[in-house]
C-alpha positions in Angstrom: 18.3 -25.1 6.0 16.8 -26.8 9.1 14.5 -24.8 11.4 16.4 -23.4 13.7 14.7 -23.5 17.6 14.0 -20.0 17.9 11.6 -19.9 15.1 9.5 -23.2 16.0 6.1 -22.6 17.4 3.6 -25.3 18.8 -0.3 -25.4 17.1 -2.3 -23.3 19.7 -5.9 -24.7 19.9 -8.4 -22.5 20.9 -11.6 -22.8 22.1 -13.3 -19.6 20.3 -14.7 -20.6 16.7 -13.0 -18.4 14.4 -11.9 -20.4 11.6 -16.6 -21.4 11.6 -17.4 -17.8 11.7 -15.2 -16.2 8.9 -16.2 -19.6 6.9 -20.5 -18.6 7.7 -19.6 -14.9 6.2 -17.6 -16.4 3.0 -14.4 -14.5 4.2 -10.7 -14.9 4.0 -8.0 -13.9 5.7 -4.3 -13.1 5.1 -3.2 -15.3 8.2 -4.5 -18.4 6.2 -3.9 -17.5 2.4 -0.3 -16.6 3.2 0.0 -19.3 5.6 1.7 -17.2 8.4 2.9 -19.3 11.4 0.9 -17.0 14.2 -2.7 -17.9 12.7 -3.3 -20.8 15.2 -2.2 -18.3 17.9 -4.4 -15.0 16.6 -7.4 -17.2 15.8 -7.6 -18.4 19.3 -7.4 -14.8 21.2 -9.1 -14.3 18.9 -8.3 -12.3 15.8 -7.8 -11.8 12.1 -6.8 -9.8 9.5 -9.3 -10.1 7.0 -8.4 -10.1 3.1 -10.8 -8.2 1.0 -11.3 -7.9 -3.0 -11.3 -12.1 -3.0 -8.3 -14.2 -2.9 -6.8 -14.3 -6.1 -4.1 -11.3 -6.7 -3.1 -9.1 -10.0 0.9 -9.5 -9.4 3.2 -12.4 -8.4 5.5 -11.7 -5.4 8.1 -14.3 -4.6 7.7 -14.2 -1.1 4.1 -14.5 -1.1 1.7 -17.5 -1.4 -1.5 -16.1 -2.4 -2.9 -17.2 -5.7 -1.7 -15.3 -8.7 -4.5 -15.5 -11.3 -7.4 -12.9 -12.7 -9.4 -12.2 -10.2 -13.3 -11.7 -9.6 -14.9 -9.1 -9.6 -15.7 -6.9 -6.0 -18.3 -8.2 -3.9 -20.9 -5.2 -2.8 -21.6 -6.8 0.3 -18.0 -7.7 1.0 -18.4 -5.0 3.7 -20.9 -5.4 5.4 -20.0 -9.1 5.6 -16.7 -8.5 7.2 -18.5 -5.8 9.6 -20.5 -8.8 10.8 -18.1 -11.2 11.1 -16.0 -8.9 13.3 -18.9 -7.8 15.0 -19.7 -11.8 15.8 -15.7 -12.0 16.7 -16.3 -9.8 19.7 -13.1 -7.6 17.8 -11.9 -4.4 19.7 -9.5 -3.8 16.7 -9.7 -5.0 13.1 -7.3 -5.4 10.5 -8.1 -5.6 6.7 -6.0 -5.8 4.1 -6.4 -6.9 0.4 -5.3 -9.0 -2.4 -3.4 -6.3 -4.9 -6.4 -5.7 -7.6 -4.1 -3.7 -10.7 -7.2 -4.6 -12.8 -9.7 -1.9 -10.9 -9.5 1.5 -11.9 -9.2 3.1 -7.8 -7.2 -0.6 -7.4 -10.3 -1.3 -4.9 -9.6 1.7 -2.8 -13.4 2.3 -2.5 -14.3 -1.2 -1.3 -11.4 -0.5 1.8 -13.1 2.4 2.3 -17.1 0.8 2.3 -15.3 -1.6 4.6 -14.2 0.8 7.1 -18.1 2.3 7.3 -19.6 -0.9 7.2 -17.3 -1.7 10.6 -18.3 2.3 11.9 -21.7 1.4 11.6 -21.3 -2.6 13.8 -18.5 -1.3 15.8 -18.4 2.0 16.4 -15.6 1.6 19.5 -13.5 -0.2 17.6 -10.7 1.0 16.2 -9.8 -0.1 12.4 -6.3 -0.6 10.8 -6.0 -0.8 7.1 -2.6 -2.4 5.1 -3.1 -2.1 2.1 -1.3 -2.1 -1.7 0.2 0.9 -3.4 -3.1 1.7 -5.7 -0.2 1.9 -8.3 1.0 5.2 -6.9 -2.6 7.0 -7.6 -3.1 9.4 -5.2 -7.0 9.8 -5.6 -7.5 6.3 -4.5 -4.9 6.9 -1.1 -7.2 10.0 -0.6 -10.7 7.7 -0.6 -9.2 5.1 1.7 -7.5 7.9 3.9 -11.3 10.1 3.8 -13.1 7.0 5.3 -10.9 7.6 8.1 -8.7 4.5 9.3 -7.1 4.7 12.5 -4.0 3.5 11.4 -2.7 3.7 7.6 0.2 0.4 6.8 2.0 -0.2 4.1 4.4 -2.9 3.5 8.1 -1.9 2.0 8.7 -5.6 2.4 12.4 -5.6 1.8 15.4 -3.6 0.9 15.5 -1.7 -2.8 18.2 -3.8 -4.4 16.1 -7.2 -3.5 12.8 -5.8 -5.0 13.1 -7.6 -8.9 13.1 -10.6 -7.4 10.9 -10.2 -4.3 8.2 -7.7 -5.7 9.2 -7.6 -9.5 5.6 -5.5 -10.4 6.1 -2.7 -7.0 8.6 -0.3 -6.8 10.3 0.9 -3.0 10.2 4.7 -4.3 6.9 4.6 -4.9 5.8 2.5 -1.8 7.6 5.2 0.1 6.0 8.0 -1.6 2.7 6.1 -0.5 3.7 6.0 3.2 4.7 9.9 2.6 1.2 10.9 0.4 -0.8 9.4 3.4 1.0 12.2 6.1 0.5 14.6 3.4 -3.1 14.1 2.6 -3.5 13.5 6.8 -0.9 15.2 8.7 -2.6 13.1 11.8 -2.5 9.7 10.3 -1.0 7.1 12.0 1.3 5.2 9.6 3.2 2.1 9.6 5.5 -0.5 7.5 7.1 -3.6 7.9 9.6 -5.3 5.9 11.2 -8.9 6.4 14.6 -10.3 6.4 16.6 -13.2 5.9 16.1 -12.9 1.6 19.6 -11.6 1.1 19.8 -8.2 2.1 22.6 -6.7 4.5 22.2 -5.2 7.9 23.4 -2.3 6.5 20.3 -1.8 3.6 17.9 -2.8 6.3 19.1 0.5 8.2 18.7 2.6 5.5 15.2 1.3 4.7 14.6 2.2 8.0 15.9 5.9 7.8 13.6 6.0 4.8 10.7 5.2 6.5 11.3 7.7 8.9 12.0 10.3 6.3 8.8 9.7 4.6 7.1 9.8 8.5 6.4 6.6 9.0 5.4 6.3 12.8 5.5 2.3 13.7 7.8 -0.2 12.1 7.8 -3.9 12.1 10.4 -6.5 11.3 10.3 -10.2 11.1 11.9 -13.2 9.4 10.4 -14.3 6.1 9.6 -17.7 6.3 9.1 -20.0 2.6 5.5 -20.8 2.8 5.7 -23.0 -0.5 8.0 -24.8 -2.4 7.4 -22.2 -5.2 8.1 -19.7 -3.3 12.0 -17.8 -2.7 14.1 -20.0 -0.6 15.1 -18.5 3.0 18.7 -17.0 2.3 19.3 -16.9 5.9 17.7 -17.3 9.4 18.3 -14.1 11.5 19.3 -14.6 14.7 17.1 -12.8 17.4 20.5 -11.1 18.7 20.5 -9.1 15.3 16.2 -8.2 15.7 17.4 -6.6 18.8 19.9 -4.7 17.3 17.6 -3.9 14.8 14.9 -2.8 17.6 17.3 -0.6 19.1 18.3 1.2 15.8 14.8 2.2 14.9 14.1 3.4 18.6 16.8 5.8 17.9 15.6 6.8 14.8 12.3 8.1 16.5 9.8 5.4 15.6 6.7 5.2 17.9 6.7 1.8 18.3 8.5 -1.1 16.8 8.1 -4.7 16.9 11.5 -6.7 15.4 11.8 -10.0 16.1 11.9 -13.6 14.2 8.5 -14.5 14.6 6.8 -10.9 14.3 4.5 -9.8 11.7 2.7 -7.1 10.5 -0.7 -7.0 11.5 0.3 -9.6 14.5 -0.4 -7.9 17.9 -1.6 -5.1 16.1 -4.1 -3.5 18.7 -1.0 -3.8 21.2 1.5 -2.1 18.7 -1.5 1.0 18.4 -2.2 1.6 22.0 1.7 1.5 23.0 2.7 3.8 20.3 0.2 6.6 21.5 
């Protein structure tokens, strides 16, 4: 299917040097390894969300173009290298997130967490949003990410129950849910969020529901965008969404009580993300 005009975007060039400084700390970032269409826009304001535990993941989404394949493993000075980075970045609000890591025992809970301190220690005003994987449902290694104190907690549902064999064939929605509802649980305070996309099949109809289950569970900000193919080896786009339907979508989840939502073709889930925290406070 062609393009349609509401989803093309023009290559922002900026002038700061983000793509040199996350390259001078060995880093790598989400925005590039999934190839999300907002990088050349985030890099230039700048910003990043940084991808911890390496760039090779356990599990094999469809939607998702990270390398599948066994991974390294954890750096020790991972931290403190991001810490800098951000730190170098002149970042009022940091995003990390991680490869999925089945093959650790905490599935690399404790290196989010040594992340989060390292980034206490170099920027102590800045506020620090973690999204990370489901730690395979274990609640000890929610609680060590949760005790190092994030400001906000994320967790991607992704997409609607019925799609999840063929877009996340090793997760399981009920158990990303009870993720999302362990974090509240563990810290009644804990800001939480999710995001799913659309346009791989599902009705209008499931993507309500996902949303009533995201409330259920307490989930306090939402976020929906299109999924986009970013390789050929990746689950064709079943459908473009028209920006009509995000509102409608937008609208819904006000209703529903959500603190803040952000539903719209181009949207993802770390994008704007200091924006999304302050307005939803």
């Amino acid at each position: 299917m062609r393009l349609p005009h509401w989803l093309k975007t023009k290559e922002i060039i900026g002038s700061h040097n983000t793509k040199q400084i996350l390259r001078n700390h060995r880093l790598s970032t989400v925005c590039e390894e999934a190839r999300c269409p907002n990088r050349g826009h985030c890099f230039s304001k700048p910003t990043a969300t940084f991808m911890i535990l390496g760039d090779r993941c356990t599990r094999n989404c469809g939607f998702c173009s990270v390398n599948s394949a066994s991974p390294m493993p954890p750096d020790p000075e991972e931290p403190e290298r991001v810490a800098r980075a951000a730190r170098d970045m002149g970042l009022r609000y940091v995003v990390i997130t991680s490869v999925t890591r089945d093959d650790l025992p905490d599935g690399g809970a404790s290196q989010f967490a040594a992340t989060i301190r390292a980034l206490r220690e170099y920027l102590p005003e800045a506020k620090v949003e973690v999204l990370t994987p489901d730690f395979g449902g274990d609640p000890d290694a929610l609680k060590t990410v949760l005790d190092a104190e994030p400001d906000v907690f994320n967790h991607n549902v992704e997409t609607v129950p019925r799609l999840y064999q063929t877009v996340r064939p090793q997760a399981n929605y009920e158990r990303s849910l009870m993720v999302l509802k362990n974090a509240k649980v563990l810290s009644p305070l804990q800001t939480t969020k999710s995001g799913l996309m659309v346009g791989l099949g599902e009705t209008f109809d499931e993507v309500v529901m996902v949303m009533k289950d995201l409330r259920r569970v307490g989930c306090d900000i939402i976020t929906i965008g299109q999924y986009l193919r970013p390789r050929r080896e990746n689950l064709p786009v079943y459908e473009y969404i028209h920006p009509e339907v995000f509102e409608e979508y937008s609208r819904i989840a006000r209703e529903l009580g959500f603190s803040f939502v952000a539903s719209g073709p181009l949207v993802r889930s770390s994008m704007n993300a200091e924006e999304m925290y302050s307005l939803s406070r």
